[in-house]
C-alpha positions as CSV (number, residue, x, y, z in Angstrom):
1,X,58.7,206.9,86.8
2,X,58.7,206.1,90.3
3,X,55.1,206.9,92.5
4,X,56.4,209.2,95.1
5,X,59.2,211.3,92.3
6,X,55.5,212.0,89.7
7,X,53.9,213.0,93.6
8,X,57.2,215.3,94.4
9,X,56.6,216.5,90.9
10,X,53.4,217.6,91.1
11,X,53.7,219.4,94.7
12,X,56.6,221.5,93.3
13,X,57.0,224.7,90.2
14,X,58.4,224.1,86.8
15,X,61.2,225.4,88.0
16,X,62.6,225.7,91.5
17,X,65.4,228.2,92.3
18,X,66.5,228.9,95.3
19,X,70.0,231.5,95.8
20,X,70.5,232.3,99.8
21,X,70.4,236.0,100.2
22,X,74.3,236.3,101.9
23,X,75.5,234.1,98.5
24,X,74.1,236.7,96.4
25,X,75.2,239.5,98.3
26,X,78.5,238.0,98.0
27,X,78.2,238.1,94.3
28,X,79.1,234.5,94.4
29,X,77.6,232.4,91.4
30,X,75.2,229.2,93.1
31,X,74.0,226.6,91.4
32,X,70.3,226.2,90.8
33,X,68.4,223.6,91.0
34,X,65.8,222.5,88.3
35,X,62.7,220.4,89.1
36,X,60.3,219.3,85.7
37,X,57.0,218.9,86.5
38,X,55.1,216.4,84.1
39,X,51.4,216.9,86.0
40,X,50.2,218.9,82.7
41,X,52.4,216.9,79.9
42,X,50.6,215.8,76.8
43,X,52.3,213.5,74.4
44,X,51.2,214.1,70.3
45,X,52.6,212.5,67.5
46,X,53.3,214.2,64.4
47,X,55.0,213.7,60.9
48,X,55.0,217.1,59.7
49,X,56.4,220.3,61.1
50,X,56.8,223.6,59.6
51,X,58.6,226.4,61.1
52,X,58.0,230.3,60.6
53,X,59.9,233.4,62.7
54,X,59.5,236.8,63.3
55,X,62.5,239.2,64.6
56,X,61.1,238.4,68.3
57,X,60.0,234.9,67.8
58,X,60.1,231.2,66.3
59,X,56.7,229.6,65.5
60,X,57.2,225.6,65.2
61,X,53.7,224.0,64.0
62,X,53.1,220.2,63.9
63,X,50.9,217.9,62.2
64,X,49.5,215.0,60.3
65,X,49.8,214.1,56.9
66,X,46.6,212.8,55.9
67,X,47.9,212.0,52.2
68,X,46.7,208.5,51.9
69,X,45.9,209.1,48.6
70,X,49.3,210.1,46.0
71,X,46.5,210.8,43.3
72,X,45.4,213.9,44.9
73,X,46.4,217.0,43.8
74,X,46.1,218.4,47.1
75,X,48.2,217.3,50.4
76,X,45.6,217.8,53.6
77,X,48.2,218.1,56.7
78,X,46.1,218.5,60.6
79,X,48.3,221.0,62.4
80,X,47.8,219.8,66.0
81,X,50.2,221.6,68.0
82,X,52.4,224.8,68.3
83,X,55.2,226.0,70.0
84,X,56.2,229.6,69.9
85,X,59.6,230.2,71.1
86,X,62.3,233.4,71.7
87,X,65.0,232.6,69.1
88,X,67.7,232.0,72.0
89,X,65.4,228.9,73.0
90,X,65.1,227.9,69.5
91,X,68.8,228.3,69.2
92,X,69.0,225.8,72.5
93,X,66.7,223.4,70.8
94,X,68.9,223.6,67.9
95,X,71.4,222.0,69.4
96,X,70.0,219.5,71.5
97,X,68.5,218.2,68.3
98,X,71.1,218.6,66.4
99,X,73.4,216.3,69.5
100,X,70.7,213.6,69.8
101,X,70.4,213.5,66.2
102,X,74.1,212.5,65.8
103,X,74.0,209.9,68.9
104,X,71.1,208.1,67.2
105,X,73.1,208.2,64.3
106,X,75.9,206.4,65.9
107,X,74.3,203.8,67.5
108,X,71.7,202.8,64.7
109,X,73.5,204.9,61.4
110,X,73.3,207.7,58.9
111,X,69.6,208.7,58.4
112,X,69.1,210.1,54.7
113,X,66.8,213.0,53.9
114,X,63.7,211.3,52.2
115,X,63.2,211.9,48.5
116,X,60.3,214.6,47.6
117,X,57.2,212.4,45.5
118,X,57.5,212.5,41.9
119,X,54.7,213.4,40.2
């Protein structure tokens, strides 16, 4: 990312709106503008993630499988990170996934569910 676009970013909100007051008199729709600001962004890898809900909410938490053992008995997964979201954004992510997923697929193939361990 270019210097001067991470400095814009960093000068400006999440999320920059900006309607003139006679266009929304009007009642005429305008087009907003969205600026992402990556000053704060942390970057986590994880290989789990399990997903819980309530009627107002959708809890996504991720981890780390630290199964370097199969012998064990017992699976120890790290939850690192959670993301709590209303169920219209979870919808939204949904989606998104759901179109990435199927563009990956194209360009590299079918990914397969993997097979639960036997034991």
């Amino acid at each position: 990312m270019p210097t001067e676009t991470v400095q814009e970013n960093r000068q400006t909100a999440a999320r920059e709106t900006q309607t003139p007051p006679t266009a929304a008199a009007a009642g005429q729709q305008v087009q907003a503008r969205i600026r992402w600001d990556d000053s704060n962004l942390k970057s986590s890898y994880a290989n789990v993630c399990n997903v819980s809900s309530t009627r107002e909410e959708i809890v996504l938490s991720f981890g780390i499988n630290q199964a370097w053992e199969r012998q064990n008995n017992e699976i120890m997964v790290q939850l690192t990170d959670r993301l709590i979201l209303s169920p219209f954004a979870a919808k939204r992510l949904a989606g998104l996934l759901n179109s990435v997923i199927s563009e990956y697929e194209g360009r590299f193939g079918q990914l397969s569910e993997p097979q639960p361990a036997r034991r």
